[in-house]
PDB file of N, CA, C and O in Angstrom:
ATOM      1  N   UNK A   1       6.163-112.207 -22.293  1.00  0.00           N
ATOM      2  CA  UNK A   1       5.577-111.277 -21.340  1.00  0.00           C
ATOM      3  C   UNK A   1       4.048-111.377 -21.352  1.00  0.00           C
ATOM      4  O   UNK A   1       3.416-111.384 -20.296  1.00  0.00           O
ATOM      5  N   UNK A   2       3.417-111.459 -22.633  1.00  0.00           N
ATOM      6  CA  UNK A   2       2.186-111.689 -22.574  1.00  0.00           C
ATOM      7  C   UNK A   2       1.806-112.682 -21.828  1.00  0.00           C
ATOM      8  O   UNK A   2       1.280-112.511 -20.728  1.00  0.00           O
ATOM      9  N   UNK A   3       2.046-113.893 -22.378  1.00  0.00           N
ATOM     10  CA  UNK A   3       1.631-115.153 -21.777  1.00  0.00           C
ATOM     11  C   UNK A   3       1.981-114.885 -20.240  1.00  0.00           C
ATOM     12  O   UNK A   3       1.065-115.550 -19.757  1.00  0.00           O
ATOM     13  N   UNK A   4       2.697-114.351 -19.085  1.00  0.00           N
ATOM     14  CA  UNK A   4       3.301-114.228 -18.033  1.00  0.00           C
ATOM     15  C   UNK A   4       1.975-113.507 -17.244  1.00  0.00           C
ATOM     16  O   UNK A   4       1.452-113.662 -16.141  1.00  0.00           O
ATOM     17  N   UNK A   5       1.759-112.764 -18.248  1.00  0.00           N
ATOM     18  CA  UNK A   5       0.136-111.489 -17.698  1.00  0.00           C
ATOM     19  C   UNK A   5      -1.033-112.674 -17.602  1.00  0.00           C
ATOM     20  O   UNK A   5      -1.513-112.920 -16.496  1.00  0.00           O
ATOM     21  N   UNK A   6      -1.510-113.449 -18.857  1.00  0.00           N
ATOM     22  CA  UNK A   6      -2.210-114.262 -18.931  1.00  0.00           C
ATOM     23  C   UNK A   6      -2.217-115.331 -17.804  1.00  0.00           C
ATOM     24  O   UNK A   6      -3.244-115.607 -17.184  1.00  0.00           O
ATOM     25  N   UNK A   7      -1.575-115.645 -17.682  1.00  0.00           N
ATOM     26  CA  UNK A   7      -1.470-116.795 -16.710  1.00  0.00           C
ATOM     27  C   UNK A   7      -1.484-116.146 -15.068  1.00  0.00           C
ATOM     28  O   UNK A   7      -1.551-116.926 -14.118  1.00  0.00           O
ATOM     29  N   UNK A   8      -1.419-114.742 -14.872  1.00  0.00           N
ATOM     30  CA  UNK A   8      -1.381-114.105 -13.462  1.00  0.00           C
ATOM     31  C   UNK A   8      -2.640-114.077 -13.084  1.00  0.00           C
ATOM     32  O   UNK A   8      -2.988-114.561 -12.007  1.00  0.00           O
ATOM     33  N   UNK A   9      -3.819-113.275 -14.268  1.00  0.00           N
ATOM     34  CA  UNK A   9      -4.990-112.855 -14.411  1.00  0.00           C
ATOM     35  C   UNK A   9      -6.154-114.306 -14.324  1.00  0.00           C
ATOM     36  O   UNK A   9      -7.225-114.211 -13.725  1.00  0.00           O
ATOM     37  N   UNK A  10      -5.698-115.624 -15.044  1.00  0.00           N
ATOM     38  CA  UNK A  10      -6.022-116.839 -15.182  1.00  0.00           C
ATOM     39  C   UNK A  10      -5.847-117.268 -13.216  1.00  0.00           C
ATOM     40  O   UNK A  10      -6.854-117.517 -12.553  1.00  0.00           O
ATOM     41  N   UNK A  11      -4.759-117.270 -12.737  1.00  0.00           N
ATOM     42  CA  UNK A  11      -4.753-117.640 -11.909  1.00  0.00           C
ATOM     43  C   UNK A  11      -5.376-116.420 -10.170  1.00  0.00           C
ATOM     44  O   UNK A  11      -5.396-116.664  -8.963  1.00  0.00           O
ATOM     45  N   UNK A  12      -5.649-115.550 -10.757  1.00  0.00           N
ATOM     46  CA  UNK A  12      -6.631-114.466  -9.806  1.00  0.00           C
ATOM     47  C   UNK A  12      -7.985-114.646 -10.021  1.00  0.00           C
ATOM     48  O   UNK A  12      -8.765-114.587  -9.071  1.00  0.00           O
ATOM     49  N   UNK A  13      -8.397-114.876 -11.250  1.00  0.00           N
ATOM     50  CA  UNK A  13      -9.698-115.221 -11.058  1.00  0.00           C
ATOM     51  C   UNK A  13     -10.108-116.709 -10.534  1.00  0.00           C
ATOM     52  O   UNK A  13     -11.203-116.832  -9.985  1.00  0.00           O
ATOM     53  N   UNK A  14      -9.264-117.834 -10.688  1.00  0.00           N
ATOM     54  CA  UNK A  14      -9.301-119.147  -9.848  1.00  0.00           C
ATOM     55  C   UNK A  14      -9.269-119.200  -8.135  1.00  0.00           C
ATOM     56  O   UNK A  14      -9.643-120.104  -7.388  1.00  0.00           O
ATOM     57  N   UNK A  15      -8.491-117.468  -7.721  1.00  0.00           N
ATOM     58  CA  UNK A  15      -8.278-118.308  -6.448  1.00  0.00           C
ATOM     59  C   UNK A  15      -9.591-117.568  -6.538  1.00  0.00           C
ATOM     60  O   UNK A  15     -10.424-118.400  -6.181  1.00  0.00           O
ATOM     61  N   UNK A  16     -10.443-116.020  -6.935  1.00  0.00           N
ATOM     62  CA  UNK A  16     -11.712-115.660  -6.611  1.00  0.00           C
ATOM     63  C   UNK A  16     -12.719-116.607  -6.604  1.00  0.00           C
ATOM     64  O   UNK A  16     -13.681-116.621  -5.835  1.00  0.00           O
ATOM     65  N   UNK A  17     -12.427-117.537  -7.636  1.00  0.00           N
ATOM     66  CA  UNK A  17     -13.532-118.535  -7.720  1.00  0.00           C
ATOM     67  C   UNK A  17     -13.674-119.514  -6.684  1.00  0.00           C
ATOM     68  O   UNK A  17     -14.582-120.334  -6.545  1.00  0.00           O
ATOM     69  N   UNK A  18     -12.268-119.249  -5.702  1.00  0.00           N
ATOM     70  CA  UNK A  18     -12.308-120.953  -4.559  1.00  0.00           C
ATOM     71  C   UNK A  18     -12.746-119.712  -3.535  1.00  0.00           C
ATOM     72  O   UNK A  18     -13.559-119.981  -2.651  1.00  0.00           O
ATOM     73  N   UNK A  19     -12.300-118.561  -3.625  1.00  0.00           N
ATOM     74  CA  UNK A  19     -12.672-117.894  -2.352  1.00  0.00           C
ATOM     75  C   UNK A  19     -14.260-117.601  -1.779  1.00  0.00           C
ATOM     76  O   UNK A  19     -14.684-117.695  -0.627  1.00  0.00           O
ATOM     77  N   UNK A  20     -14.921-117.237  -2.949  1.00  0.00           N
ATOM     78  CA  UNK A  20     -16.226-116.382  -3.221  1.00  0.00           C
ATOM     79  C   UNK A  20     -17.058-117.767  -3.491  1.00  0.00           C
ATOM     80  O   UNK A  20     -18.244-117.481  -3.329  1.00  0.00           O
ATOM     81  N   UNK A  21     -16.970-118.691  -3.722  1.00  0.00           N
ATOM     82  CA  UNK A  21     -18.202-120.109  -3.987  1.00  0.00           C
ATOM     83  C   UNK A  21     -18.337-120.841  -3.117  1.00  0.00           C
ATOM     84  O   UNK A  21     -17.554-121.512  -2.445  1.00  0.00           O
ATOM     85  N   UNK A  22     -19.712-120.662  -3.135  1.00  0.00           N
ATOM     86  CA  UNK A  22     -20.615-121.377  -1.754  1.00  0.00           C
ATOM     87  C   UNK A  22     -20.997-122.628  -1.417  1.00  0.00           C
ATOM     88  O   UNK A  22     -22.122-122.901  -1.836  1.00  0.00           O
ATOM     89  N   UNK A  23     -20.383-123.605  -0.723  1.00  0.00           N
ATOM     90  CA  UNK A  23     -20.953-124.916  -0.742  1.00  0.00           C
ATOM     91  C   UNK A  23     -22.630-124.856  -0.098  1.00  0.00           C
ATOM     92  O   UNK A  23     -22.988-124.105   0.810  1.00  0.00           O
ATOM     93  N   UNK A  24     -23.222-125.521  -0.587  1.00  0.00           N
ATOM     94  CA  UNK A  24     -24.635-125.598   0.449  1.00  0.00           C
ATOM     95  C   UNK A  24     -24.479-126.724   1.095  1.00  0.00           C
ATOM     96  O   UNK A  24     -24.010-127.767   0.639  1.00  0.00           O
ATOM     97  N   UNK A  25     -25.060-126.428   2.675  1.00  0.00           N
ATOM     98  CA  UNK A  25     -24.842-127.902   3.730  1.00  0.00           C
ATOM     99  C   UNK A  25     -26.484-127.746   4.073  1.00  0.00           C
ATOM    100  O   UNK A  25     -27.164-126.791   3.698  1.00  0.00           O
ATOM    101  N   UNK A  26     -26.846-128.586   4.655  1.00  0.00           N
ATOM    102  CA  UNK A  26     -28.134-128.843   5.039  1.00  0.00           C
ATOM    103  C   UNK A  26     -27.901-129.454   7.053  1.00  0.00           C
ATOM    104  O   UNK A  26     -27.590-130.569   7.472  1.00  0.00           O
ATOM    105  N   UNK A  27     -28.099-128.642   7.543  1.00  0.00           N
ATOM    106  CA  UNK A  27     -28.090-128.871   8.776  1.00  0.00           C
ATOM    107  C   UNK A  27     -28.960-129.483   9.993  1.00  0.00           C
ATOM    108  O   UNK A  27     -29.939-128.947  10.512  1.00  0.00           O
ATOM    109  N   UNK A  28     -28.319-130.856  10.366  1.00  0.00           N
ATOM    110  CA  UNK A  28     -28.811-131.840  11.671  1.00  0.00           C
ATOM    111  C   UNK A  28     -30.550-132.047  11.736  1.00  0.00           C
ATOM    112  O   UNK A  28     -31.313-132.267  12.676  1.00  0.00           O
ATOM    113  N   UNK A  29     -30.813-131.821   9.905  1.00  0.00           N
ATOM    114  CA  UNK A  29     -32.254-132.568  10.047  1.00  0.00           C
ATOM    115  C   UNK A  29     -33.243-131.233  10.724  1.00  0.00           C
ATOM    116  O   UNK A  29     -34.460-131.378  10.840  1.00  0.00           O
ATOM    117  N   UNK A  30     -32.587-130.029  11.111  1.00  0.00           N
ATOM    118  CA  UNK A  30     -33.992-128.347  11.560  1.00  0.00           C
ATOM    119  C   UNK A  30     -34.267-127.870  10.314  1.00  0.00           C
ATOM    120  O   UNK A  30     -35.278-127.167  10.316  1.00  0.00           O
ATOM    121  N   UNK A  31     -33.891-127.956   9.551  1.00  0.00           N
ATOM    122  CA  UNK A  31     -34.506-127.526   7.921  1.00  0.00           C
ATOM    123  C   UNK A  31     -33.589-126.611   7.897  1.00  0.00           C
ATOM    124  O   UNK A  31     -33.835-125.963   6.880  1.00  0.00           O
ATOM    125  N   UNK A  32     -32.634-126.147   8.432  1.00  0.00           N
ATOM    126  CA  UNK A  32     -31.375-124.671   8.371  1.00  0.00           C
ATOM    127  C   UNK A  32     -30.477-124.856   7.438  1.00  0.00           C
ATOM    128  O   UNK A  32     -29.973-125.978   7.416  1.00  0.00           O
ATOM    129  N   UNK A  33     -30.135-124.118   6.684  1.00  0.00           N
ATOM    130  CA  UNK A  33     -29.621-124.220   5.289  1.00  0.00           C
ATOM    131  C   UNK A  33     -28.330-123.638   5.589  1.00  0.00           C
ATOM    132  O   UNK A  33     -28.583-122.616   6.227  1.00  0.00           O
ATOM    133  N   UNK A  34     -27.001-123.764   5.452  1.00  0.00           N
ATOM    134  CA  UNK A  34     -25.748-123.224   5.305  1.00  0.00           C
ATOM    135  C   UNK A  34     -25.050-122.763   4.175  1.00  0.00           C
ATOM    136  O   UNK A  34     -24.355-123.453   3.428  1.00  0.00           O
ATOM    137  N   UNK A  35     -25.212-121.889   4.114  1.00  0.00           N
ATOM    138  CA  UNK A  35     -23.829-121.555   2.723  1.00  0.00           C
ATOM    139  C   UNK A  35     -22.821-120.779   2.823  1.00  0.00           C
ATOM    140  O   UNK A  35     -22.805-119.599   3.172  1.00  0.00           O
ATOM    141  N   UNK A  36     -21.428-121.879   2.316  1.00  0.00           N
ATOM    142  CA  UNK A  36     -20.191-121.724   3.067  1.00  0.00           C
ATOM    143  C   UNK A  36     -18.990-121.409   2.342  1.00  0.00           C
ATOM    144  O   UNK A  36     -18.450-122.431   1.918  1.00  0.00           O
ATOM    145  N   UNK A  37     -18.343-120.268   2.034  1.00  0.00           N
ATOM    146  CA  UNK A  37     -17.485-120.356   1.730  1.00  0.00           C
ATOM    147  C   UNK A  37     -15.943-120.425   2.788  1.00  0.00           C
ATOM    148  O   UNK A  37     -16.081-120.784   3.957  1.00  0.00           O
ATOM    149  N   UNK A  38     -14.275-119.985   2.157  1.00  0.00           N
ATOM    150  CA  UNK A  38     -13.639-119.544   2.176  1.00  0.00           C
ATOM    151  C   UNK A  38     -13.843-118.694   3.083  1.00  0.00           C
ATOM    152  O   UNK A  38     -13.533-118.698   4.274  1.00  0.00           O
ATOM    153  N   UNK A  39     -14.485-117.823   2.338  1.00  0.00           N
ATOM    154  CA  UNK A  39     -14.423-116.068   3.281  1.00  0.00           C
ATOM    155  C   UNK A  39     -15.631-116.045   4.126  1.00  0.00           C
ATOM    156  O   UNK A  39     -15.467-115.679   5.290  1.00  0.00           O
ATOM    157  N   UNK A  40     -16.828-116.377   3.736  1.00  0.00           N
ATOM    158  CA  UNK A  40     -17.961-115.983   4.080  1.00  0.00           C
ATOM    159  C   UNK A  40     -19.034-117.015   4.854  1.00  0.00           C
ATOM    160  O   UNK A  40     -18.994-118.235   4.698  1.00  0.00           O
ATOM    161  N   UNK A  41     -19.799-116.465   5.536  1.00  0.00           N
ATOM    162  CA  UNK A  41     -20.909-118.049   5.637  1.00  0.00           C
ATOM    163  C   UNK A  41     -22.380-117.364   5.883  1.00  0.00           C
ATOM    164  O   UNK A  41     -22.644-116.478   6.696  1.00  0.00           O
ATOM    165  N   UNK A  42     -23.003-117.820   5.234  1.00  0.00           N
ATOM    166  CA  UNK A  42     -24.549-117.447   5.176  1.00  0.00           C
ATOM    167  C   UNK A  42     -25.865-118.717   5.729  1.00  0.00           C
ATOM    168  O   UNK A  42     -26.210-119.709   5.086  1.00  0.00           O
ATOM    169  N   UNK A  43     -26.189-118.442   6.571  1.00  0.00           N
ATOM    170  CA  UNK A  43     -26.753-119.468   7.695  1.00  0.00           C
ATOM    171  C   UNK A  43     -28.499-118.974   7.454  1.00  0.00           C
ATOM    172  O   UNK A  43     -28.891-117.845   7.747  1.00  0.00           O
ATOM    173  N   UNK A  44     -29.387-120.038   6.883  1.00  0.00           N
ATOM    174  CA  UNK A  44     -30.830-120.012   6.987  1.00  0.00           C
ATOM    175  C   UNK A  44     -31.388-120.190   7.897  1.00  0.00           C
ATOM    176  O   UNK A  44     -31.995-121.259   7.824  1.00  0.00           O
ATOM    177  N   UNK A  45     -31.579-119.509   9.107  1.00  0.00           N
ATOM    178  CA  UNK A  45     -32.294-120.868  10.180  1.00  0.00           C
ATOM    179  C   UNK A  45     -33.774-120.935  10.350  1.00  0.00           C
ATOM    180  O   UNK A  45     -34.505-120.017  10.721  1.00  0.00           O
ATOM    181  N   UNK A  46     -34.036-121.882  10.098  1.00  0.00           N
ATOM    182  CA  UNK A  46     -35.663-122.676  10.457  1.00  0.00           C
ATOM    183  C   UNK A  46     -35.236-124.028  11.976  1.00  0.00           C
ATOM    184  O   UNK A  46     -34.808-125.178  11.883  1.00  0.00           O
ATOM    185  N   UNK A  47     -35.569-123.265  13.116  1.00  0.00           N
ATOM    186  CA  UNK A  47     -35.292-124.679  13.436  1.00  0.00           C
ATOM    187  C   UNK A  47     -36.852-124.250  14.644  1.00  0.00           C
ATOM    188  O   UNK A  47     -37.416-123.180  14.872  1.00  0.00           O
ATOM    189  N   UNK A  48     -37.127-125.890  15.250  1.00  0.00           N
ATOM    190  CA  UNK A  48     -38.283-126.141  16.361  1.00  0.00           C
ATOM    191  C   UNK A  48     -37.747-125.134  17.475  1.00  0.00           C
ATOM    192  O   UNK A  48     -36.685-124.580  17.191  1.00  0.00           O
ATOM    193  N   UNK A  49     -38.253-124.857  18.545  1.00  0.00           N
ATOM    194  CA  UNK A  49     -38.164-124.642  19.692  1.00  0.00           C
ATOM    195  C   UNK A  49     -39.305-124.871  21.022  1.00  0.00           C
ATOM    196  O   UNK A  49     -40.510-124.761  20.796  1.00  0.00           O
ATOM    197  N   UNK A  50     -38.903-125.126  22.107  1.00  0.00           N
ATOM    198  CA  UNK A  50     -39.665-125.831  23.066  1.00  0.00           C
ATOM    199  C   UNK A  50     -41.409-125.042  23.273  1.00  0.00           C
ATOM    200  O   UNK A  50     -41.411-123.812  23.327  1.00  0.00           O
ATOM    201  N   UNK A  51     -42.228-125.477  23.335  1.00  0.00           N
ATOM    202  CA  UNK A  51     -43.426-124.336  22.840  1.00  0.00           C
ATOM    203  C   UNK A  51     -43.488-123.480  23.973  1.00  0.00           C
ATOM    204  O   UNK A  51     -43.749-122.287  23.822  1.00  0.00           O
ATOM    205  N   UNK A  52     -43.203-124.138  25.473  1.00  0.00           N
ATOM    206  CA  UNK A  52     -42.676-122.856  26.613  1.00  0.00           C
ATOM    207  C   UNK A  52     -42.370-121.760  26.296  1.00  0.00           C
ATOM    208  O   UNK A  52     -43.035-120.733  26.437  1.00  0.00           O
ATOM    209  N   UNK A  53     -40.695-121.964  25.557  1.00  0.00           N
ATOM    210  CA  UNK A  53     -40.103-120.748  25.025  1.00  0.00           C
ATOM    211  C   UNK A  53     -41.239-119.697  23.797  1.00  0.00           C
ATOM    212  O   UNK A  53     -41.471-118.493  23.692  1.00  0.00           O
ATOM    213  N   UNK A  54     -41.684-120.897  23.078  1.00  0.00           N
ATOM    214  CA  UNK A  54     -42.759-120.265  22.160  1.00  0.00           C
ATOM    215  C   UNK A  54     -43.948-119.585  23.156  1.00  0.00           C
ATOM    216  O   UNK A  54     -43.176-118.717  23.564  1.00  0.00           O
ATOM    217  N   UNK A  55     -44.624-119.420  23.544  1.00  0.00           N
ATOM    218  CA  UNK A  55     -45.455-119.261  24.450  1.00  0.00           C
ATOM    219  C   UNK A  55     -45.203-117.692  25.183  1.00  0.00           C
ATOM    220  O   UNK A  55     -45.820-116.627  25.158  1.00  0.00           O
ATOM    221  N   UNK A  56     -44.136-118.111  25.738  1.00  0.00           N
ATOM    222  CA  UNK A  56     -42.991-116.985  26.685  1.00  0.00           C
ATOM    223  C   UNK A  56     -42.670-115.647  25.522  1.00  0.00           C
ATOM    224  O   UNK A  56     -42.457-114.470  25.812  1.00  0.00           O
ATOM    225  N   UNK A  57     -42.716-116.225  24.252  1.00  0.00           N
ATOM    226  CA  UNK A  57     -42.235-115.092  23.848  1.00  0.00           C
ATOM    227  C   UNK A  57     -42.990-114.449  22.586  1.00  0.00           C
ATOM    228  O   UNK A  57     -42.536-113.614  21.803  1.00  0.00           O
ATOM    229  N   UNK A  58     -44.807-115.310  22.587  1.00  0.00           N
ATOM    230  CA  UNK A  58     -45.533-114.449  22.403  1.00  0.00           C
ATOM    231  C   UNK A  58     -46.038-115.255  20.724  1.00  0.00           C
ATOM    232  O   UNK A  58     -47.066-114.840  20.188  1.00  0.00           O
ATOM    233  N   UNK A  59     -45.311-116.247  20.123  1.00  0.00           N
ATOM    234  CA  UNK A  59     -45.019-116.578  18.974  1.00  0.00           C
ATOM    235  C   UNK A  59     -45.925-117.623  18.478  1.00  0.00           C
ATOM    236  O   UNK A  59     -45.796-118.711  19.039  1.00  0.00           O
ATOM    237  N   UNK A  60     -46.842-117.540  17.523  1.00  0.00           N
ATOM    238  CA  UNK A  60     -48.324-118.629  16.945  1.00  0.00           C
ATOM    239  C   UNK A  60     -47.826-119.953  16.599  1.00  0.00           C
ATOM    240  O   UNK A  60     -48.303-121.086  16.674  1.00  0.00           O
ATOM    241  N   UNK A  61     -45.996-119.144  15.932  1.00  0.00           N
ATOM    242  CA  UNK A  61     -45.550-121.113  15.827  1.00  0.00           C
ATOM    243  C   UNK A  61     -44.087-121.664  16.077  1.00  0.00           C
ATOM    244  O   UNK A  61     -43.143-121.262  15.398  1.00  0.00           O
ATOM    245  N   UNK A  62     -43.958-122.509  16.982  1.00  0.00           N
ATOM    246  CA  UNK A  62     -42.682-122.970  17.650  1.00  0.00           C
ATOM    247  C   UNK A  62     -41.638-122.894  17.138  1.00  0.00           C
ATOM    248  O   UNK A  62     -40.706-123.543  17.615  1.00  0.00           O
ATOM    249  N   UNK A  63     -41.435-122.037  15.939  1.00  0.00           N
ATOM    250  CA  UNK A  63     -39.788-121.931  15.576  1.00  0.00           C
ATOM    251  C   UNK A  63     -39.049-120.891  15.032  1.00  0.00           C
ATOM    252  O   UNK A  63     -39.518-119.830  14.620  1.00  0.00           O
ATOM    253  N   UNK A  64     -37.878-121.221  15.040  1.00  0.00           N
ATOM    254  CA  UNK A  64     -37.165-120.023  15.195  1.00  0.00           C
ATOM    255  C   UNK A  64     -36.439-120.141  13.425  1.00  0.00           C
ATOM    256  O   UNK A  64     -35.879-121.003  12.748  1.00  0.00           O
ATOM    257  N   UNK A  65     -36.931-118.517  13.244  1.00  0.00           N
ATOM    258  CA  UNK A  65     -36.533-118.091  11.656  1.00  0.00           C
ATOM    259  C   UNK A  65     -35.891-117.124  11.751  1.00  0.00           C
ATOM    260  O   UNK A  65     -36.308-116.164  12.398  1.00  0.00           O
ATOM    261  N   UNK A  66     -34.415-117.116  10.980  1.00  0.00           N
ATOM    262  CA  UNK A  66     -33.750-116.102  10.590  1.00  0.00           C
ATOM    263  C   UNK A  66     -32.744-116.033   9.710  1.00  0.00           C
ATOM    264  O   UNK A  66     -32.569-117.076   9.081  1.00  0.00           O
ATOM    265  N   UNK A  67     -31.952-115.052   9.436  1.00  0.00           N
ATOM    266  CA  UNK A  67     -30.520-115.352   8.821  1.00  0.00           C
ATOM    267  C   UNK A  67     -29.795-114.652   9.556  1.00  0.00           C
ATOM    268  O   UNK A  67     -30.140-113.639  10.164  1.00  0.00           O
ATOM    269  N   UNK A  68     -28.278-115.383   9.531  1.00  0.00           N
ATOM    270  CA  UNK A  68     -27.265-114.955   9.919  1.00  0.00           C
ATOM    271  C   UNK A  68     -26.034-114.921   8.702  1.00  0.00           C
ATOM    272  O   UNK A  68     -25.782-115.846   7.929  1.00  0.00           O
ATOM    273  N   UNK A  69     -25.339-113.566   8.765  1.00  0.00           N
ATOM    274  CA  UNK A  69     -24.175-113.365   8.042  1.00  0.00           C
ATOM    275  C   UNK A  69     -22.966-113.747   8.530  1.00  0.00           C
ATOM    276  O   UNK A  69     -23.222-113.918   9.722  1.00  0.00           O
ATOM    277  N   UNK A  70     -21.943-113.965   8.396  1.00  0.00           N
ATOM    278  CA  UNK A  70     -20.991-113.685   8.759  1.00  0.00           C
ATOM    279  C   UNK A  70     -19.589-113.786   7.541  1.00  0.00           C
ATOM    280  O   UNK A  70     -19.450-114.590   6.620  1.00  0.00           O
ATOM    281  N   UNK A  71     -18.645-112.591   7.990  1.00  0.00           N
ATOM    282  CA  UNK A  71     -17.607-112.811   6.891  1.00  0.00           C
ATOM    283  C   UNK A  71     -16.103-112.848   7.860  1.00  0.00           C
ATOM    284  O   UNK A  71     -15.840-112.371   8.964  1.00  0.00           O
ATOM    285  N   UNK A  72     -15.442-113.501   7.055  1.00  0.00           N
ATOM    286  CA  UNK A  72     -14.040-113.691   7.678  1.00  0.00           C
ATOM    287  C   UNK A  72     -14.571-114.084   9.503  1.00  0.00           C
ATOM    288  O   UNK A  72     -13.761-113.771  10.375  1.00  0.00           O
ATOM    289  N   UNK A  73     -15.397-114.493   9.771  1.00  0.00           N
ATOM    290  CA  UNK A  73     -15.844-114.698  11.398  1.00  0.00           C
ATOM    291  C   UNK A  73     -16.317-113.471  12.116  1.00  0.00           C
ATOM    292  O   UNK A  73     -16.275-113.488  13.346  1.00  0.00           O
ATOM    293  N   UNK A  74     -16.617-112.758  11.698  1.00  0.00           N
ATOM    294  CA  UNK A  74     -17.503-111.493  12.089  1.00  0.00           C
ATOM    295  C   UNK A  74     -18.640-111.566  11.707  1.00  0.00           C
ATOM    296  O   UNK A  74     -18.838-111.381  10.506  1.00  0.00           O
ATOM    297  N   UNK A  75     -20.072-111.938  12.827  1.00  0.00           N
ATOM    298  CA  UNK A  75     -20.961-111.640  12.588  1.00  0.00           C
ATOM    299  C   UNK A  75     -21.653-110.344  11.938  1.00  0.00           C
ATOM    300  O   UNK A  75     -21.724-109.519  12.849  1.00  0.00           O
ATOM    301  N   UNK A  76     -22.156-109.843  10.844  1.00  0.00           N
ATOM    302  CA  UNK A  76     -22.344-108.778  10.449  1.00  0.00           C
ATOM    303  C   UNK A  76     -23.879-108.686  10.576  1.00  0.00           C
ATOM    304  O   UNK A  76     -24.314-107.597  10.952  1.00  0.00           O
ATOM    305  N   UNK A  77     -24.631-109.524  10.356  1.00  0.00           N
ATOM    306  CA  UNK A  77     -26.385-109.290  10.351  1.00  0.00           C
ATOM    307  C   UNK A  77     -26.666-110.424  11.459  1.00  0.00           C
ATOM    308  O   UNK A  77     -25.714-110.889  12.086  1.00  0.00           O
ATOM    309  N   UNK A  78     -27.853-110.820  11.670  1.00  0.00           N
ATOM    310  CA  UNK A  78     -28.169-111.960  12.697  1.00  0.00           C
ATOM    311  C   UNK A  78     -29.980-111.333  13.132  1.00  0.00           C
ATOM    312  O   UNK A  78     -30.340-110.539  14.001  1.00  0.00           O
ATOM    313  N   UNK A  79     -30.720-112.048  12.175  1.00  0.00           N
ATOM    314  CA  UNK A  79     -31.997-111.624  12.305  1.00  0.00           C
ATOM    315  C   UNK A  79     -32.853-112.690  12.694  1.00  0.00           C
ATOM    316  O   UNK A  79     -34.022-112.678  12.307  1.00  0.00           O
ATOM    317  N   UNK A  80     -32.401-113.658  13.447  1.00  0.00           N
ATOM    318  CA  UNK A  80     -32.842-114.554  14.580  1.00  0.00           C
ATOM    319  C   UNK A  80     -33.689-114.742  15.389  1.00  0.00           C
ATOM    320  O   UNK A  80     -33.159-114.829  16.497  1.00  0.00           O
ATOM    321  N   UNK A  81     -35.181-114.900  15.454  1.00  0.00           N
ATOM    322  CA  UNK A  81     -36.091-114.611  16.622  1.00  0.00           C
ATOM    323  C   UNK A  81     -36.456-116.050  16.930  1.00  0.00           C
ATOM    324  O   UNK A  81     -37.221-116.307  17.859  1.00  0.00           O
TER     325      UNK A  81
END
């Protein structure tokens, strides 16, 4: 019975560990950083934008900084300008 507990508890914290750990990707060369799990995805963005748009919307330097959350595919934060 022991060993039966052991091996339940052994194998709950393994799947937490595949669920909850973040690969890092490095994205198409904009400097935007990804980190990806299972459940979750956490998105850096640094990327260029056209200096028009920069210009238009008031901004000293052409790119666009933010983070985005998302869990299970629900955007939850998105601080994007």
């Amino acid at each position: 019975m022991k060993k039966r507990g052991l091996l339940i508890a052994l194998a709950m914290v393994l799947a937490l560990a595949v669920l909850l750990f973040p690969v890092r990707l490095r994205l198409d060369g904009s400097g935007s950083v990804q980190y990806r799990s299972l459940t979750y995805r956490v998105t850096k963005v640094h990327s260029l934008i056209p200096e028009e748009e920069a210009e238009k919307e008031g901004k000293v330097k052409p790119y666009r900084d933010g983070i985005v959350v998302e869990i299970l595919g629900a955007k939850l934060y998105d601080s994007v300008e």
